[in-house]
C-alpha positions in Angstrom: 37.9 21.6 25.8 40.5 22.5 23.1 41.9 18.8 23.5 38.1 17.3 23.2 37.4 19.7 19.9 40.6 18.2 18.1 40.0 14.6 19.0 36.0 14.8 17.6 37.7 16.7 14.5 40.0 13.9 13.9 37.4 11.0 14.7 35.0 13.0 12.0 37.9 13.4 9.4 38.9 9.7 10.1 35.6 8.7 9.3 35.4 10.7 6.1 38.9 9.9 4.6 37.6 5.8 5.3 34.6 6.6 4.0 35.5 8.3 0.5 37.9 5.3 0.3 35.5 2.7 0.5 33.4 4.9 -2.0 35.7 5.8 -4.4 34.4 3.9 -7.2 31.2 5.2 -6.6 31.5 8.7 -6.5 33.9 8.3 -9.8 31.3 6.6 -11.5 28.6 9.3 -10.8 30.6 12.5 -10.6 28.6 13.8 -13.5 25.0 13.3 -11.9 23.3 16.1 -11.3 23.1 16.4 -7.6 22.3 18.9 -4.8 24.4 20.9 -2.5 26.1 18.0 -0.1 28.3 17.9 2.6 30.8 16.1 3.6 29.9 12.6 6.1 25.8 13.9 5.8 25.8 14.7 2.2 22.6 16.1 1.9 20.8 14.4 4.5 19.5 18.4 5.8 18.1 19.4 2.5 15.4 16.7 2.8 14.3 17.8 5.9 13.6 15.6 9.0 10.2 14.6 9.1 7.7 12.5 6.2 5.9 16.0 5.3 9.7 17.8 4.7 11.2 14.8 3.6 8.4 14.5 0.6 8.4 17.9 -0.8 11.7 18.1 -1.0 12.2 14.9 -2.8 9.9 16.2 -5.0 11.3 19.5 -5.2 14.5 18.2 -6.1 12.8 16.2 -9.1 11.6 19.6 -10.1 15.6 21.7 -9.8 17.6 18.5 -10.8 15.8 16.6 -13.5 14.1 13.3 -13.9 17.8 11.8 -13.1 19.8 13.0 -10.0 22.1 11.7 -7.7 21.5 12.1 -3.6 24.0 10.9 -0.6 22.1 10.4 2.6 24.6 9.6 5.0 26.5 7.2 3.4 23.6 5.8 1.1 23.8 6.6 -2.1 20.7 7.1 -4.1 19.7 7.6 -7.9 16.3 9.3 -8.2 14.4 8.4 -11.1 11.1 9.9 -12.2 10.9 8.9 -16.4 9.5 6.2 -17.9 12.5 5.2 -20.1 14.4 4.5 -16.6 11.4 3.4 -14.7 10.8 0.7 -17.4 14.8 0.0 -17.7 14.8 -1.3 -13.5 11.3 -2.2 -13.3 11.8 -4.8 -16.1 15.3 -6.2 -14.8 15.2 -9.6 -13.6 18.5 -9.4 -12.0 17.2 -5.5 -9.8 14.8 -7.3 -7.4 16.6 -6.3 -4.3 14.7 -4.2 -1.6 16.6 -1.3 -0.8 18.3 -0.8 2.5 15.0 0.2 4.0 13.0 -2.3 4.2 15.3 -4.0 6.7 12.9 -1.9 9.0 10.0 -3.8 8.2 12.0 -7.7 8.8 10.8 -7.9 12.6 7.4 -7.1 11.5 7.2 -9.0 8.2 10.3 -11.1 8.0 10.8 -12.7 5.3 7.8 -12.6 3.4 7.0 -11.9 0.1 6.8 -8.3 0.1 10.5 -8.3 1.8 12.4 -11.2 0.8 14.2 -11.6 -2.7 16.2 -14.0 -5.2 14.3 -17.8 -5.3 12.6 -17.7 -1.8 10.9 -14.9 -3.3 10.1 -16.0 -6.5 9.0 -19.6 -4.7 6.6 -17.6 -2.2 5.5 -15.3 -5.2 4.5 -19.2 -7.6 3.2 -20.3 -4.2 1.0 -17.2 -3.2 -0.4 -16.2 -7.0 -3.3 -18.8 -7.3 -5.0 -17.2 -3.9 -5.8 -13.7 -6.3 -7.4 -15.5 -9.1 -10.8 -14.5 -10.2 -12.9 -17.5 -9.1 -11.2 -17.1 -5.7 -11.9 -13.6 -5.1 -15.3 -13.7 -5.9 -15.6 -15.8 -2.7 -14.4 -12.3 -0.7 -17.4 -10.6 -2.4 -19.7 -10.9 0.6 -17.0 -10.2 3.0 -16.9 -7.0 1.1 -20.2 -5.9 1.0 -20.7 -6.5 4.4 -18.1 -4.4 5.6 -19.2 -1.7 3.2 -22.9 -1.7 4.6 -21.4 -1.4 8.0 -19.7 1.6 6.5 -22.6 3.0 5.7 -24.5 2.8 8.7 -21.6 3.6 11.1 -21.4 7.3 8.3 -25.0 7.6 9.1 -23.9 9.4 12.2 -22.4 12.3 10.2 -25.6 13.3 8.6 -26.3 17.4 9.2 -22.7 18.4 10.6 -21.2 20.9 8.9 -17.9 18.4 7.6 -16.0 15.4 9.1 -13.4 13.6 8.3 -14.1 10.0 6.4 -10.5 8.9 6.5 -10.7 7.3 9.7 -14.1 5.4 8.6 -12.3 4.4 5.8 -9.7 3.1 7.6 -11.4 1.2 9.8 -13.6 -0.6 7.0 -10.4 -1.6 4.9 -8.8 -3.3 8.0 -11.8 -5.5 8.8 -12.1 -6.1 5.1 -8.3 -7.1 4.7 -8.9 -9.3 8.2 -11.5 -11.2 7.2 -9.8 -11.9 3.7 -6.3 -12.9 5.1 -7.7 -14.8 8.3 -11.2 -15.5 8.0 -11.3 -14.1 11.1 -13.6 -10.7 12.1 -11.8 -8.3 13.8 -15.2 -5.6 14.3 -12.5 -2.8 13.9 -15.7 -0.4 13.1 -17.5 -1.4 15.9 -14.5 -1.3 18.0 -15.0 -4.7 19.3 -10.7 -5.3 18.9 -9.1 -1.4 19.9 -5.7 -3.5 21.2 -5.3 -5.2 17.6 -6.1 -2.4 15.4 -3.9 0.2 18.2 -1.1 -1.8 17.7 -1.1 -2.5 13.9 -1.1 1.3 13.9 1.5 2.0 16.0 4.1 -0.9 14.2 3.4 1.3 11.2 4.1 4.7 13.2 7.1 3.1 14.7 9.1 1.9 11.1 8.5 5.2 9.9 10.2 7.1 13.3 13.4 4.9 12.7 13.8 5.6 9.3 14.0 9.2 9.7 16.0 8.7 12.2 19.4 7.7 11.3 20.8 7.4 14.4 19.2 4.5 14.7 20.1 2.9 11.8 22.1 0.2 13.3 20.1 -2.5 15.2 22.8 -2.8 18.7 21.6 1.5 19.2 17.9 0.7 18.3 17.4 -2.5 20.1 18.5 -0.1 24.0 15.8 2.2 23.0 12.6 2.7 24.6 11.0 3.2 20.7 12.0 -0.5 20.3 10.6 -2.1 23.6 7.5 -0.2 22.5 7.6 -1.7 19.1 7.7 -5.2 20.5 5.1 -4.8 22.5 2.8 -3.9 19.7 4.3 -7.0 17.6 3.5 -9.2 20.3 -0.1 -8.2 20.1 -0.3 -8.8 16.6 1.4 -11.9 17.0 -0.7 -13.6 19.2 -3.9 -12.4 17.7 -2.5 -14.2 14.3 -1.1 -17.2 16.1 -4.2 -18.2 17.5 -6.3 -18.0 14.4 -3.0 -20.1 12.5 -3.4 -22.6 15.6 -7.7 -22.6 15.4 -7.4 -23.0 11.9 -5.1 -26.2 12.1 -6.9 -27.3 14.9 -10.3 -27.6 13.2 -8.4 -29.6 10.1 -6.9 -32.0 12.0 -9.9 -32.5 13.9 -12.0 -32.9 10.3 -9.1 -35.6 9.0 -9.4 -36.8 12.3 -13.5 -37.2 11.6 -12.5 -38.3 7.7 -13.4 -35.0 6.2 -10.8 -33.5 4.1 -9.5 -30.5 6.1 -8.2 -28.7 3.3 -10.1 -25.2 2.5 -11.3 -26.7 -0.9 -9.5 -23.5 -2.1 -10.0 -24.5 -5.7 -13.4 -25.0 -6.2 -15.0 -22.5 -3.6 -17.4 -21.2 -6.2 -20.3 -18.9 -5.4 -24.0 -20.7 -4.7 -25.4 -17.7 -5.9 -26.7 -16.2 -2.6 -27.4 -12.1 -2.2 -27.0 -9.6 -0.1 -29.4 -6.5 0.5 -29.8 -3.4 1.8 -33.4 -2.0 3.4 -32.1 1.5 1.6 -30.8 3.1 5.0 -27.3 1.0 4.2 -29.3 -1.7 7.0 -28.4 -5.1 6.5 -30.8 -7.4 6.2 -31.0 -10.8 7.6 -29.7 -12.8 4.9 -26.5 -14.8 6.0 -23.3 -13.6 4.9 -20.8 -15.9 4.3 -23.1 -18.8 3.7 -20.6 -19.0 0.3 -17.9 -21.7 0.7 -15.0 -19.1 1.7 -11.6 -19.0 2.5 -9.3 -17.2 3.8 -5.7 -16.3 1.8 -4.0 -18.1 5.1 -5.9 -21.1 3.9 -4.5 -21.7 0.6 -0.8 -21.2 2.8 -2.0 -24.6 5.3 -3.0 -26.0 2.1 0.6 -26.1 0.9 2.2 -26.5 4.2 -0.3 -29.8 4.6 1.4 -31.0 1.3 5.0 -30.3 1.4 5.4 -28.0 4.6 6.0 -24.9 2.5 5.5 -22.5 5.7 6.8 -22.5 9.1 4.0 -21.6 11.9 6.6 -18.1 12.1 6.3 -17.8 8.1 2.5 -18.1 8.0 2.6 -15.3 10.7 5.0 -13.0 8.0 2.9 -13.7 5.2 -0.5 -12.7 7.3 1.4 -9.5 8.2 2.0 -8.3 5.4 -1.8 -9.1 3.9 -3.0 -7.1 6.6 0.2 -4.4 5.9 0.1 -4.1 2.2 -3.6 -4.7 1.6 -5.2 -2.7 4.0 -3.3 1.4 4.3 -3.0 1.1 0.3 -6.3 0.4 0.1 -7.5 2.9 2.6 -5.3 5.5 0.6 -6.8 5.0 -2.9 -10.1 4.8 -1.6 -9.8 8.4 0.6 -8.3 10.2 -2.2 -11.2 8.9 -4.6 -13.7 10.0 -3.0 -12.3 13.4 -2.0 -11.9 13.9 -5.6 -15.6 13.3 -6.3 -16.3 16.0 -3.7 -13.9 18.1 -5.4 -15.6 17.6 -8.8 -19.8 17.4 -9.0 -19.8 16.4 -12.7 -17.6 12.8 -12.0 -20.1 12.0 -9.5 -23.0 12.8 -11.5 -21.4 10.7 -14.0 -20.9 8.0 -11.6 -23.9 7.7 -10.4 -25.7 7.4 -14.1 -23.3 4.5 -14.5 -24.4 3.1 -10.6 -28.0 3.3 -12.0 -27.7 1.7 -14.9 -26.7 -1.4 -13.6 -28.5 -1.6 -9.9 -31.9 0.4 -11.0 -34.3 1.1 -8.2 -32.9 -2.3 -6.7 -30.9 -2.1 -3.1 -29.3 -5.5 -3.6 -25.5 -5.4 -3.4 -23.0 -5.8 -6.2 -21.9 -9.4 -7.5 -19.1 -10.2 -9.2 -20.3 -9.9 -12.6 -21.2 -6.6 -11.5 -17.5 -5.1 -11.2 -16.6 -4.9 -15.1 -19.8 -2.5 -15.9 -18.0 -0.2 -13.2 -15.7 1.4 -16.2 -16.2 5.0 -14.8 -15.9 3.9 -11.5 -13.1 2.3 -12.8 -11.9 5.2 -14.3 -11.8 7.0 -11.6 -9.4 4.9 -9.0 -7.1 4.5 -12.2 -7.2 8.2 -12.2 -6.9 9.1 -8.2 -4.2 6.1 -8.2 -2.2 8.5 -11.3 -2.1 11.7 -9.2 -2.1 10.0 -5.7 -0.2 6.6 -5.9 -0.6 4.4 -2.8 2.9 4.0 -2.8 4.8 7.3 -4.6 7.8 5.7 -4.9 9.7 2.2 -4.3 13.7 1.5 -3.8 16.0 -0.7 -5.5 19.4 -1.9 -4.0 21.1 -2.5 -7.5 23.1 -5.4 -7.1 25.6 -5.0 -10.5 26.5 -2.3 -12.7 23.7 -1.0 -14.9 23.8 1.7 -17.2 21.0 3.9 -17.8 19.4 4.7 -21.1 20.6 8.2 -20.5 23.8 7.0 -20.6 24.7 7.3 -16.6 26.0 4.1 -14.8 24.3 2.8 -11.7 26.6 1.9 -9.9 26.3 -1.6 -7.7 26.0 -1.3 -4.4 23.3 2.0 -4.3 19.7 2.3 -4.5 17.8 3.2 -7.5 14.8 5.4 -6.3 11.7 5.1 -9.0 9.2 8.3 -8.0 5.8 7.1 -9.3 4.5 10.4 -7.9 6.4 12.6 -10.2 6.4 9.6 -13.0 2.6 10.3 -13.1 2.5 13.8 -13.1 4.8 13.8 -16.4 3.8 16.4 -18.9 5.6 14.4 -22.0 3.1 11.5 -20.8 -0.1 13.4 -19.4 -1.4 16.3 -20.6 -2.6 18.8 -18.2 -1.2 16.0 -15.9 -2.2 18.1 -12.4 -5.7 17.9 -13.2 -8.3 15.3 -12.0 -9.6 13.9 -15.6 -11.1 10.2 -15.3 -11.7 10.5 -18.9 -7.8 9.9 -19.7 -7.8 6.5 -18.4 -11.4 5.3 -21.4 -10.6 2.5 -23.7 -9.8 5.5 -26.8 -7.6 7.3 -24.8 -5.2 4.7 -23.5 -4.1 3.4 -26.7 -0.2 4.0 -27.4 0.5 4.7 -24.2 4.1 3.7 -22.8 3.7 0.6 -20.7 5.4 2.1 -17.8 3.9 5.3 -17.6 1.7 4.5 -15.1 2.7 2.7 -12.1 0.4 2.5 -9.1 0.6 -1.1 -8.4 4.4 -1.0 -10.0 5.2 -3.0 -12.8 6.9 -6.2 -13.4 8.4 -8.8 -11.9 7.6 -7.4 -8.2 4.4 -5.5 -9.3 1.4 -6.0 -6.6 0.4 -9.5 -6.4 -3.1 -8.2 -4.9 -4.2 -5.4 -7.5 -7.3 -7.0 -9.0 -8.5 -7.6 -5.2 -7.6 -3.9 -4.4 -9.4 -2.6 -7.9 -12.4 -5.2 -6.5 -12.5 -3.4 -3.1 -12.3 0.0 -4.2 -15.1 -0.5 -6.5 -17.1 -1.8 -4.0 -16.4 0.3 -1.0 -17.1 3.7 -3.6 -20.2 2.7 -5.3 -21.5 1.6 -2.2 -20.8 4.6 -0.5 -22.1 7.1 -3.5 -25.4 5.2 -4.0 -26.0 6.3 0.1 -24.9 9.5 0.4 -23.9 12.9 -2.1 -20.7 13.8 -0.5 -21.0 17.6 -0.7 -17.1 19.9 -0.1 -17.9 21.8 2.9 -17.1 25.3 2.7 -15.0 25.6 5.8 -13.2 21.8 5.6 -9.0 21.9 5.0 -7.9 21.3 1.9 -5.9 17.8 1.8 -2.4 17.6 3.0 -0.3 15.2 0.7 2.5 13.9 2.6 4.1 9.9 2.4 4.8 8.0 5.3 5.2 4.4 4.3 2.0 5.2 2.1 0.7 8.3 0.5 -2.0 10.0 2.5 -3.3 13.5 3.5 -2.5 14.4 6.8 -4.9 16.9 7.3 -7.5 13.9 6.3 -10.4 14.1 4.0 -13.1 16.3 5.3 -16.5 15.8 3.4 -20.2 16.8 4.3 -22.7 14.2 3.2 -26.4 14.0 2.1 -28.8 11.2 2.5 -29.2 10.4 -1.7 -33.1 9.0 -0.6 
């Protein structure tokens, strides 16, 4: 025993001695951060806790104890925590600091190389490639897809009517993934109407799964996660996903080279796929009635990828499947977030949703027709209101940097190369210097009069920059939908006896208790 004791003490010192040898220059060039208690080999893995919910209070704890500049080793990761504008605006701006950090290797058997993961010119090349698809004249084409989904919403929350409280969250989330399915594949998933449980299971569980490795160090290195039973279960679940994609990829090019085949251009006439000015309506029960959706010239995001694959064979049949992942990944649980928090804070406050509604009125009337796209800019307190929920409840509280070259920090400290420079929207946004009374729910801050001269990068939600979210206007168009629809069909009431929310991030923000409402027929 004594024998086996000395030789583990000398493998662990071993370790350590190579290990502050490697990262010698590092730790000389930030041995006057302000950091927390570390150890040595874990640094200060422990103080952050082990789970999402531990792991996020305490990162925002030590925001709170160390400043809005700190240094933390996990393992041997180094990370720089950063939660002011000065230094948000100082990365977020930097050409040369649009590197993933080490993290997001969890997410490259899922999404590969797509443009949420990938970086230097095959990013910026996906990034020229993608950016037409979220112009204006082509998202009014998902309007339809939108409203649909919403009214199915609506008639699917019908059920909740007289109980005591429920929780919307998981309508919410349901109505966001056929919205983001339709939009990426043209394809209908029915993940409302449970038509697709497999699919919608195991997009879930790949979520779930990234999450469990990452806070678990352990299995950091792919040879020890690759024998485990977590990984057989995770490509199980990617195989599902796979093949659902893959065969709407294959249908798709099918049906165009049967059209060339028939002299018809097979291309999804991306450019010009302008509405014909058919509605959509409601019976005022959220009831659709029998006018045809999707009689618009539509088309999906994948089809604007075939387009350029067609022309100069852009994607690979495996790249067209990253890209559709990571519509579906990055458009549908940020979505789902934004739009949960929302409306639980106009539960929370009766005067915002009086307000709301006035505005909702004074566009629709007494009419039950659906919102077109000219619609969506009178929305400014509805507007007001995401830009609001999205400042205290960012989708995505905080992204990572691997910083490629020395960089020194308007506060003077160097960032060293080879770390990862942490920017904490969450705390960012909560900033007294920037916001006053910044922990209360005030759409008002975000009118015309009361924006002007704020700092650029003081408010983050989609990020900023170079890498900001390529898909924010279709979010904002979604959110504004999905909401108005919703409030025009039911008062959402805060049941005496419902939890409070429970804020914790996973790989997005989200309450973990959920978002218990009561509702109220508004007719």
């Amino acid at each position: 025993m004594l024998l086996l004791f000395t030789l583990i003490f000398i493998i662990v010192f071993a370790l350590h001695y190579l290990w502050q040898k490697k990262t010698k220059r590092i730790h000389e060039l930030t041995k006057d951060y302000p950091k927390p208690t570390h150890w040595p080999i874990v640094g200060c893995t422990f103080e952050f806790g082990t789970n999402p919910k531990e792991f996020f209070g305490n990162l925002c704890r030590m925001c709170d104890e160390q400043g809005s500049v700190f240094a933390a080793w996990l393992g041997p990761e180094l990370f720089i925590v950063l939660s002011n504008v000065e230094e948000t605006e100082l990365l977020l701006s930097n050409n040369k600091l649009l590197k993933k950090a080490f993290g997001y290797d969890f997410l490259h058997p899922w999404l590969g190389k797509s443009l949420l993961t990938d970086e230097d010119e095959s990013w910026r090349t996906k990034r020229k490639i993608i950016t037409p698809a979220f112009h204006f004249q082509i998202l009014e084409q998902f309007m339809d897809v939108i409203n649909k989904n919403s009214l199915i919403l609506i008639r699917e929350l019908k059920k909740e009517i007289g109980k005591p409280s429920f929780d919307i969250s998981r309508y919410i989330t349901l109505c966001t993934l056929d919205i983001i399915s339709e939009s990426s594949m043209g394809t209908e998933i029915n993940a409302q109407l449970n038509n697709s449980p497999e699919f919608v299971t195991s997009l879930r569980n790949l979520s779930e799964a990234v999450l469990y490795r990452f806070y678990k160090p352990w299995l950091y290195p792919d040879f020890v996660y690759n024998m485990t039973s977590a990984k057989r279960a995770f490509n199980k679940d990617l195989k599902v996903v796979h093949d659902v994609i893959m065969k709407v990829i294959q249908s798709k090019k099918l049906k165009r080279s049967q059209a060339k085949s028939n002299g018809v251009n097979g291309s999804s006439a991306i450019k010009n796929g302008k509405s014909n000015g058919v509605h959509s309506t409601t019976n005022g029960n959220g009831e659709i009635n029998n006018l045809a959706f999707g009689q618009k010239k539509k088309s999906a995001f994948l089809d604007l990828l075939l387009d350029y694959t067609e022309h100069d064979g852009s994607y690979s049949e495996q790249s067209l499947i990253d890209e559709v992942n990571t519509f579906m990944f990055a458009g549908h649980d940020t979505t789902t977030s934004a739009i949960n928090f929302a409306l639980h804070a106009i539960m929370k406050h009766p005067e915002v949703q009086e307000k709301a509604m006035k505005e909702i009125e004074e566009i629709f009337g007494d009419s039950n027709a659906m919102p077109e796209f000219n619609d969506l800019p009178k929305m400014k307190y509805i507007e007001c209101i995401i830009k609001e929920t999205l400042r205290l409840w960012p989708s995505v509280p905080y992204v990572a940097r691997t910083v490629t070259e020395d960089t020194t920090l308007k506060c003077g400290y160097k960032l060293p190369a080879g770390c990862s420079a942490v920017l904490m929207f969450y705390k960012l946004h909560r900033d007294p210097q920037l916001y006053s009374e910044p922990d209360r729910f005030n759409p008002e801050r975000f009118l015309d009069d009361s924006i002007n001269g704020r700092k650029p990068y003081s408010y983050c939600p989609f990020s900023a920059g170079p890498r900001n979210c390529i898909g924010q206007k279709f979010a904002m168009m979604e959110m504004k939908i999905v909401i108005s629809t919703v409030l025009r069909h039911y008062r959402l009431i805060t049941p005496p006896d419902g939890p409070d929310i429970n804020v914790v991030a996973e790989l997005i923000l989200r309450s973990v208790s959920g978002i218990h409402v009561k509702i109220e027929n508004r007719s």
